[in-house]
C-alpha positions, 0 to 999 in steps of 0.5 A, a space after each residue: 301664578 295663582 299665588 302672584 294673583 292672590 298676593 296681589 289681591 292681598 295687598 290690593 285689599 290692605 292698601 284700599 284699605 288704610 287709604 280709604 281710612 286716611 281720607 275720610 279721617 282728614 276728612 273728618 279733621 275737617 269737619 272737626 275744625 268746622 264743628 269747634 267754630 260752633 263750639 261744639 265737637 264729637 268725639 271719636 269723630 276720627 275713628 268713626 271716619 276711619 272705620 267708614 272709609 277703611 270699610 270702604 277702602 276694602 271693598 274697593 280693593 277687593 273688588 279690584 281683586 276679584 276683577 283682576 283675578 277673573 280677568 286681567 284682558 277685559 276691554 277698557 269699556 269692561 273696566 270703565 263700568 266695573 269702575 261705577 262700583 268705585 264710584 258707588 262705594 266711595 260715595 255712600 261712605 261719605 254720605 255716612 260720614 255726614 249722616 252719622 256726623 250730624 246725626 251724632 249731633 242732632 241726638 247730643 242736642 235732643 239729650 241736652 233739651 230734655 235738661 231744660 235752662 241747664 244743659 251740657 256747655 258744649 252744645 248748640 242748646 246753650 249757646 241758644 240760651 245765652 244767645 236769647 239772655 243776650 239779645 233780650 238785654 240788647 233790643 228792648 223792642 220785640 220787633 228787633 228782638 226777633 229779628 235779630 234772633 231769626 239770623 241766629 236762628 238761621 245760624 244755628 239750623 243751618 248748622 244741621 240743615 245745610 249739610 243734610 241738604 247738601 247730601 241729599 243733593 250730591 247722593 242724587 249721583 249715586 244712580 248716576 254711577 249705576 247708570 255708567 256702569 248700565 251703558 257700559 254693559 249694553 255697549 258690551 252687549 252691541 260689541 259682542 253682537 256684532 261680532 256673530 259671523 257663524 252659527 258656531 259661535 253664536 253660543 260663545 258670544 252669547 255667553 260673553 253677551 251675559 257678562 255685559 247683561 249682567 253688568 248692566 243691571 247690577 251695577 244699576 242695582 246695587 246704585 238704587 240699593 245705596 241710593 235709597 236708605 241713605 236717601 230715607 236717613 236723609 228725610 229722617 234727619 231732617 226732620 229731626 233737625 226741624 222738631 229741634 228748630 221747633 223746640 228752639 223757636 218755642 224758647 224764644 216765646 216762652 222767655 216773651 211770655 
């Protein structure tokens, strides 16, 4: 039996695993196509993708494992809060992707400022330059001019904004997850109290009342620790991505003056 229970485990482990990868690198084919519309790609972007979702994958099934392992008879309340680690754990690794997708970007567009007017073609940089060379031949007026490069200003942050903007919105739901896994324990709690009828088993529904305790905060717990460093790379990122907006602003009144 306890070899039955550690094969299982095994594959459970290998098949989270290899399908966490391959959603996060047809994830990432996505984001690849969306990134070729700017003219603009990572490279590796797939391999990252699918080393985050395959790290993710893993612990997922190895903690479907160890739960299986320890107790395959628990209540459906047990499983629903032992599924807010799921939830968790997935998405942080897609909050990864995206940070580690545009912070890729937001540096490879750092390092083709420090060139000056000859960067790397592949960059949002250049497509700025040709951008400001084409509208200044296009509107003679400054007033057009400007208001034509806003929209293209608009365009390209957004390019970055969006996404971080997106993420920080959505990584809200983490301490969501936590607070499921939370209520489930505390109704494991209530369940186990009520079911004290004699002094004899108070000491036995004690101890199955800590399970749910312990639950109840971990899971809030390890919400709140994945919820506050992707949220600090979040603001990080962002405020790159405004320094760079800034550099980029400041092209279009060098070139006026």
């Amino acid at each position: 039996m306890n070899l039955l229970i550690v094969l299982v485990g095994v594959l459970l482990v290998l098949a989270g695993g290899i399908s966490g990868s391959l959603v996060q690198m047809q994830r990432a084919r996505r984001l690849h196509l969306h990134d070729r519309d700017k003219g603009v790609s990572i490279a590796h972007l797939k391999y990252i993708a699918g080393g985050i979702g395959a790290l993710a994958g893993i612990i997922i099934g190895a903690l479907a494992a160890y739960y299986l392992s320890l107790n395959q008879h628990a209540d459906v309340i047990a499983w629903v809060g032992r599924f807010s680690y799921v939830l968790i754990a997935w998405s942080a690794s897609g909050h990864v992707l995206t940070l580690v997708h545009v912070g890729l970007h937001i540096f490879r567009e750092e390092e083709a400022l420090k060139t000056g007017k000859s960067p790397a073609r592949a960059t949002l940089v250049a497509r700025r330059i040709l951008m400001l060379d084409s509208l200044r031949r296009e509107h003679k007026h400054y007033i057009d001019f400007k208001s034509r490069d806003e929209e293209v200003m608009n365009d390209l942050v957004g390019f970055f904004a969006e996404p971080l903007l997106n993420a920080r919105r959505d990584m809200a739901r983490l301490p969501l997850y936590g607070y499921l896994g939370t209520v489930c324990g505390i109704l494991l709690m209530a369940q186990e109290l009520g079911q004290i009828d004699e002094a004899s088993q108070t000491f036995k529904i004690l101890s199955s009342m800590a399970e749910g305790l312990a639950l109840a905060f971990k899971t809030t717990l390890i919400a709140l620790v994945s919820y506050l460093p992707l949220r600090k790379a979040v603001d990080y990122l962002l405020q790159r991505a405004t320094a760079l907006e800034n550099a980029w602003l400041r092209m279009r009144e060098e070139d006026d003056t």
